[in-house]
Residue, then its C-alpha position, 0 to 999 in steps of 0.5 A: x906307529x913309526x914315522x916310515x910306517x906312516x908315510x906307508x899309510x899315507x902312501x905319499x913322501x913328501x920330500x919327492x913332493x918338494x923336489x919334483x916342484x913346479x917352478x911355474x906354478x902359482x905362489x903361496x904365502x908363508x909365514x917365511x916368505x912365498x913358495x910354489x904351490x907344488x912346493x906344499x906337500x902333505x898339508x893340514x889346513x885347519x890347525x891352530x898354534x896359539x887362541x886367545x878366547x877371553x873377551x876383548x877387555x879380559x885380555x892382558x898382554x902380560x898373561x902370555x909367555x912366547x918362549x912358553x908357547x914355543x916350548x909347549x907347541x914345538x913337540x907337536x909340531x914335530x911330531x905331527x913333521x915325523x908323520x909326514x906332514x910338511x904344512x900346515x895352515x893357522x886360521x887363527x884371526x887377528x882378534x884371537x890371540x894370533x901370533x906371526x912370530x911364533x908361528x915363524x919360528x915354529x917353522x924355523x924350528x921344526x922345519x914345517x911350513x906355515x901359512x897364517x892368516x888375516x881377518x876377524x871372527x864375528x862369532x860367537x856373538x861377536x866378543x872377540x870383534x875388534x871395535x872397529x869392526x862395529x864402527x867401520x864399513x867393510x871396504x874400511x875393514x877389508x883394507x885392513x886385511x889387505x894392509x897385513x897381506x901386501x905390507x905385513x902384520x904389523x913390524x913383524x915382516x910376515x904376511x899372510x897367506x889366507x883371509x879368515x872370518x867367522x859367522x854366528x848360526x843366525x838365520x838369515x845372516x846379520x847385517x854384521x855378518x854380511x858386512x864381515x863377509x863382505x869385508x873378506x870379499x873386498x879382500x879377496x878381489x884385491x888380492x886373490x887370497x882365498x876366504x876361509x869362513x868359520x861357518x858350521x850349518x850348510x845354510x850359512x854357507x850357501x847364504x855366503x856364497x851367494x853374498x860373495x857372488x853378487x860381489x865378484x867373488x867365485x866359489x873356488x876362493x871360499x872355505x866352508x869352515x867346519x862343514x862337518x857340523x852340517x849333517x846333511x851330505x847332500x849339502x856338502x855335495x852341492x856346495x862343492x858341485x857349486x865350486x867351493x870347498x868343504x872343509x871337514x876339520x874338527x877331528x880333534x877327538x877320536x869319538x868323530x873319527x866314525x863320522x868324518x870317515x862317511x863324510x869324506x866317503x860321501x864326497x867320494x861317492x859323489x864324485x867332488x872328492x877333489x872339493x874336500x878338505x880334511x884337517x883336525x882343529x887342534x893345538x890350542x895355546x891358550x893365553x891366560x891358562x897355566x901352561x896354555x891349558x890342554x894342547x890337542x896334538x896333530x896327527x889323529x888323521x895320519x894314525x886314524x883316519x888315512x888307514x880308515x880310509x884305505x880300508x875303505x877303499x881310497x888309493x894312494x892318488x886319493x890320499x894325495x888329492x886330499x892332502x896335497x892337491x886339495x890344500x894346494x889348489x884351495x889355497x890358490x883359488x882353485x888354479x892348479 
């Protein structure tokens, strides 16, 4: 397919998008300074550069190659721009290999927008948490995360543009889980960016929403990561019913294409379509893997998914809602 018929299956060209943007409308921190939220575009939420999933003390900074990673990852991010996309986010935390200087010359490079984050993943079982992600308190943690988004991550001069963490599918929560969460809601008051929580079954997240709750923190500025692990709809409904947004984002093999489809149907139906985020969960860059081991391309939603869903009714305006409203206002907390 070629980069026109795509954007005529997507129905939106994001370059009109760029130049009809509100000036007044609510900033959002890149990896190569701020912009206006109307500014986006196309967006892609839930995509990784670089991930470094060895524990903690495996890890050798001499197993990673920059340039190599730029080299590896630049085809597809220009391949994913040629398909009309013009950003997109990478939640990768700061305990998993994340890399602000590559992220911004990715963007230089190709000319795609990238927004990154800061925070910790206190997933699985905890072996990439920091140390000090044990030992300290969450105010102690979350002044970290607010350390990078107002002064930048570390002497790199970027700064973040959304608050990651991440839960285990215990029940109930940890007590190391609510204190991440908490963490990420320190944060979040101090700075208004939204939290993104890689979280999986719809019980997690309500357990969640009810922590940030209880500490100030609206719905509208939660991300429930990987709801499409979650089988029940009626749980992606309710929570977006509740304000928060639902993230369905692990399309990075065709074989899921079927059931992302009825989840996004689903929303649709229920009238919270303007709740729900798409994305794919690839790239992959992993550092001590010859090459990066196997990086999953992009663009399975623009080629598979948005025909899909043309197919299965959607107009242009519901494209746009889901890939340019929805990440825009996610990303803002909800203003518009």
């Amino acid at each position: 397919m070629t980069r026109r018929q795509m954007l005529q299956c997507l129905g939106t060209v994001a370059p009109q998008v760029m130049l009809g943007a509100a000036k007044n409308a609510p900033l959002i921190q890149t990896v190569s300074g701020t912009i206006h939220s109307s500014e986006l575009g196309v967006t892609l939420v839930h995509e990784h550069v670089t991930a470094d999933l060895r524990p903690v003390p495996e890890r050798r900074l001499g197993d990673y190659d920059r340039d190599e990673a730029l080299q590896v990852s630049l085809p597809f991010i220009r391949q994913l721009r040629d398909a009309g996309c013009t950003a997109i986010v990478d939640p990768t935390p700061m305990n998993m290999g994340r890399d602000p200087l590559l992220l911004k010359r990715l963007s230089e490079d190709s000319g795609l927008v990238i927004v990154c984050a800061t925070g910790v993943f206190g997933a699985a079982g905890g072996k990439f948490l920091p140390a000090y992600a044990h030992d300290e308190s969450a105010e102690e943690i979350g002044t970290r995360y607010v350390r990078e988004i107002r002064s930048g991550i570390g002497d790199t001069g970027v700064r973040p543009g959304i608050i990651k963490t991440g839960i285990d599918p215990d029940e109930p929560l940890s007590p190391l889980a609510r204190k991440l969460v908490s963490a990420a809601a320190f944060a979040q008051r101090e700075t208004a960016l939204t939290i993104a929580s890689h979280t999986g079954p719809g019980r997690r997240a309500f357990e969640q929403l009810d922590v940030l709750e209880a500490l100030g923190v609206p719905p509208s500025a939660f991300i429930w990561v990987h709801a499409d692990n979650e089988k029940d709809h009626q749980m992606h409904i309710r929570a977006a019913r509740l304000g928060a947004w639902v993230e369905f984002d692990s399309l990075n093999r065709l074989d899921v294409l079927e059931w992302h489809l009825k989840c996004v149907v689903a929303m649709a139906e229920a009238g919270v379509l303007d709740r729900t985020l798409i994305s794919h969960d690839a790239g992959w860059y992993q550092p001590g893997k010859p090459k990066g081991g196997t990086y999953r391309g992009y663009t399975p939603i623009f080629t598979d998914l948005v025909p899909r869903l043309r197919q299965s009714g959607f107009s242009s305006s519901d494209l746009d809602r889901l890939l340019i409203q929805n990440p825009s206002r996610a990303l803002t907390g909800g203003i518009t």
